[in-house]
C-alpha positions as CSV (number, residue, x, y, z in Angstrom):
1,X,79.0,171.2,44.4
2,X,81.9,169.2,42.5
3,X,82.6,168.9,39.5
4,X,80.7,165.9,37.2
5,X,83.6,165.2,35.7
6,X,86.4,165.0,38.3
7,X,87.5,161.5,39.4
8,X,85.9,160.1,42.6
9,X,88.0,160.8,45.7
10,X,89.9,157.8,47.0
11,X,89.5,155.8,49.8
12,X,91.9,156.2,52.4
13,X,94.7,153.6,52.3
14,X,94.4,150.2,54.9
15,X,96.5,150.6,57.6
16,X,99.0,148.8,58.4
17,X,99.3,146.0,60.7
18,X,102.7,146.8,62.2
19,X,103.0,150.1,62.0
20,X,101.7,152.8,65.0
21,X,102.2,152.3,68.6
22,X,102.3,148.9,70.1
23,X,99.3,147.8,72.2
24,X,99.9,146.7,75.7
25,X,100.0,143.6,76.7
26,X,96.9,140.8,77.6
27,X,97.4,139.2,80.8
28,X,99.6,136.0,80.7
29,X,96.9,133.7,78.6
30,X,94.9,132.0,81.2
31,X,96.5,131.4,84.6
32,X,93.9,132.0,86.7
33,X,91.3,129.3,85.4
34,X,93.6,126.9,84.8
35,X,95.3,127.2,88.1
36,X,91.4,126.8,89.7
37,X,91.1,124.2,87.3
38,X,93.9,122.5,88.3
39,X,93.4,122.4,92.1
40,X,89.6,121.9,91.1
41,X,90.9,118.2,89.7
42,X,93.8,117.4,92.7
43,X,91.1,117.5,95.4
44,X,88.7,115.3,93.4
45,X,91.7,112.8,93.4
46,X,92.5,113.2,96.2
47,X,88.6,112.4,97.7
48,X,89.1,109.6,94.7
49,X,91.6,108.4,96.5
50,X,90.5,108.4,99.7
51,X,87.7,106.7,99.1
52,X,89.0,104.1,97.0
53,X,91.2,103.2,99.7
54,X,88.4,103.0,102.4
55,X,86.0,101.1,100.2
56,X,89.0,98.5,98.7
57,X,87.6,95.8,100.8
58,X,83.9,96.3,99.5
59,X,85.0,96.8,95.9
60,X,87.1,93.6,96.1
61,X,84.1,91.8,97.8
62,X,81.9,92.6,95.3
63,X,83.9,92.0,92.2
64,X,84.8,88.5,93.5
65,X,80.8,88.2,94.1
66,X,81.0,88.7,90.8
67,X,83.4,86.7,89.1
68,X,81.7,83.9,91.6
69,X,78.7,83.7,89.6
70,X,80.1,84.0,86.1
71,X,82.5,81.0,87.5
72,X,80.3,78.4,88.9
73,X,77.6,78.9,86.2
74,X,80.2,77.9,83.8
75,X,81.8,74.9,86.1
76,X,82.5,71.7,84.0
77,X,80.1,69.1,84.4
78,X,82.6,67.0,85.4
79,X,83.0,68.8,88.7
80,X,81.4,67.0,92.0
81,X,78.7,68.5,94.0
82,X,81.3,68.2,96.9
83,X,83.5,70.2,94.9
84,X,80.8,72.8,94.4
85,X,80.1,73.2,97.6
86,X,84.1,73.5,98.3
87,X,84.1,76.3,95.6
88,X,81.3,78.1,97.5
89,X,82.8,77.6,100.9
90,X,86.0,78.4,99.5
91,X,84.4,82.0,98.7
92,X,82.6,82.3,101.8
93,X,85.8,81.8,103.7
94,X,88.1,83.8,101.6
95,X,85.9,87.1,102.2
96,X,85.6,86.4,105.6
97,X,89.2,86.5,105.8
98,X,89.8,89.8,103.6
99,X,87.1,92.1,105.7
100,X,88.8,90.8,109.1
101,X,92.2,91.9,107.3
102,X,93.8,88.4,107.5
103,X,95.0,87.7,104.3
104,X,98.6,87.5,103.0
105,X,99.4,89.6,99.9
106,X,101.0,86.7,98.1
107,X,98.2,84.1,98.8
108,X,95.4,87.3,98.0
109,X,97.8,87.7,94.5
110,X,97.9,84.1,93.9
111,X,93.5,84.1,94.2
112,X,93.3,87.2,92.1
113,X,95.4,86.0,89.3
114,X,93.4,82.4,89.6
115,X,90.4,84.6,89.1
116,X,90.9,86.3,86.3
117,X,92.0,83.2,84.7
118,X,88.6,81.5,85.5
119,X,87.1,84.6,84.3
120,X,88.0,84.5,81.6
121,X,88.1,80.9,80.2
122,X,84.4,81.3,81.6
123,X,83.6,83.7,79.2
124,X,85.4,81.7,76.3
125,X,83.5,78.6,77.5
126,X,86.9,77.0,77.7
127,X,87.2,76.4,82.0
128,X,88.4,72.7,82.6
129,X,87.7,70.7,85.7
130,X,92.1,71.4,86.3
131,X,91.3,75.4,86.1
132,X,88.2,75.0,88.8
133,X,90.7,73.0,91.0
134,X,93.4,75.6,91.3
135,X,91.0,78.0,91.9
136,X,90.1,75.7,95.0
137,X,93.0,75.7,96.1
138,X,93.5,79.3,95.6
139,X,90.6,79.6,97.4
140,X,90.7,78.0,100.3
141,X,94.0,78.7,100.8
142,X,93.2,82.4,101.2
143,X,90.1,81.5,103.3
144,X,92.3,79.4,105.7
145,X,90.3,75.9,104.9
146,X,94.2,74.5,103.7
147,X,96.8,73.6,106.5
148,X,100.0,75.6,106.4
149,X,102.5,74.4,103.5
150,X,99.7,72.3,101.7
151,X,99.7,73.4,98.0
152,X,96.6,71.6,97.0
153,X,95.4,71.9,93.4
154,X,97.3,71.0,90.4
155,X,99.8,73.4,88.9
156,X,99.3,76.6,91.5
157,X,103.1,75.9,93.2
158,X,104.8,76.2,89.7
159,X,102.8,79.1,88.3
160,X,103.5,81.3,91.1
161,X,101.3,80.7,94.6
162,X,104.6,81.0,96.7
163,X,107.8,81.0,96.5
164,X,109.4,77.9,94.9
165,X,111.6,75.6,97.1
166,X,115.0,74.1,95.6
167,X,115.5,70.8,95.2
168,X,117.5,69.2,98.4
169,X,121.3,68.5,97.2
170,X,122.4,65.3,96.8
């Protein structure tokens, strides 16, 4: 056996970390997954896409069915019943119009911007018998209920309906 009184034998020393022959190489991180990953998320856009653009009519439909209801519930009481029923014909008319394709882009911008600013003064309790008026017009210039060239409504001409028309020369 060993000696009692030798010292115990030491432990061998750590190695160390960059000494001895270098290890090869992992693969390149994670290529593989991420390219599947990848092409995983650019065909679900893509379908996105695809659907968003078949379904634009039906998604615009619905969110002016919408804003519709949040609109007239908070009308002014100032406003007529024959204005009411101008506001609801005016919506009637203007989706007719959009699902048969029919509508110009700058009268469908003009009714989407007049929208959202009814929305919204709607919410804030703040819509004035002037606001439900441009929206009129708005509307039933998109649905085709205004003659060609009749700007109706207060205030839609300057704030950007159409194109503004200079002043004749003297």
């Amino acid at each position: 056996m060993s000696d009692p009184t030798s010292p115990p034998p030491q432990p061998p020393a750590p190695s160390r970390p960059f000494t001895g022959a270098p290890r090869p190489l992992a693969g390149g991180g994670c290529g593989r997954p991420l390219l599947v990953g990848c092409g995983v998320l650019v065909v679900l856009l893509g379908v996105a896409a695809i659907v968003f653009v078949a379904k634009a009519k039906d998604l615009l439909a619905w969110t002016m069915r919408e804003l519709q209801d949040q609109v007239v519930t908070a009308l002014p009481e100032d406003i007529t019943a024959e204005e009411r029923a101008r506001l609801d014909r005016g919506f009637e008319r203007s989706l007719e119009r959009i699902y048969a394709g029919e509508v110009e882009p700058p009268a469908l911008y003009a009714l989407q911007r007049q929208l959202m600013n009814a929305a919204e003064k709607s919410q804030a309790k703040t819509l004035t018998r002037d606001d439900a008026l441009d929206l009129l017009s708005a509307l039933e210039r998109v649905g085709g209920l205004l003659p060609a060239g009749d700007e109706g409504g207060a205030g839609t001409a300057a704030e950007g309906a159409g194109p503004a028309s200079a002043p004749d020369p003297p």
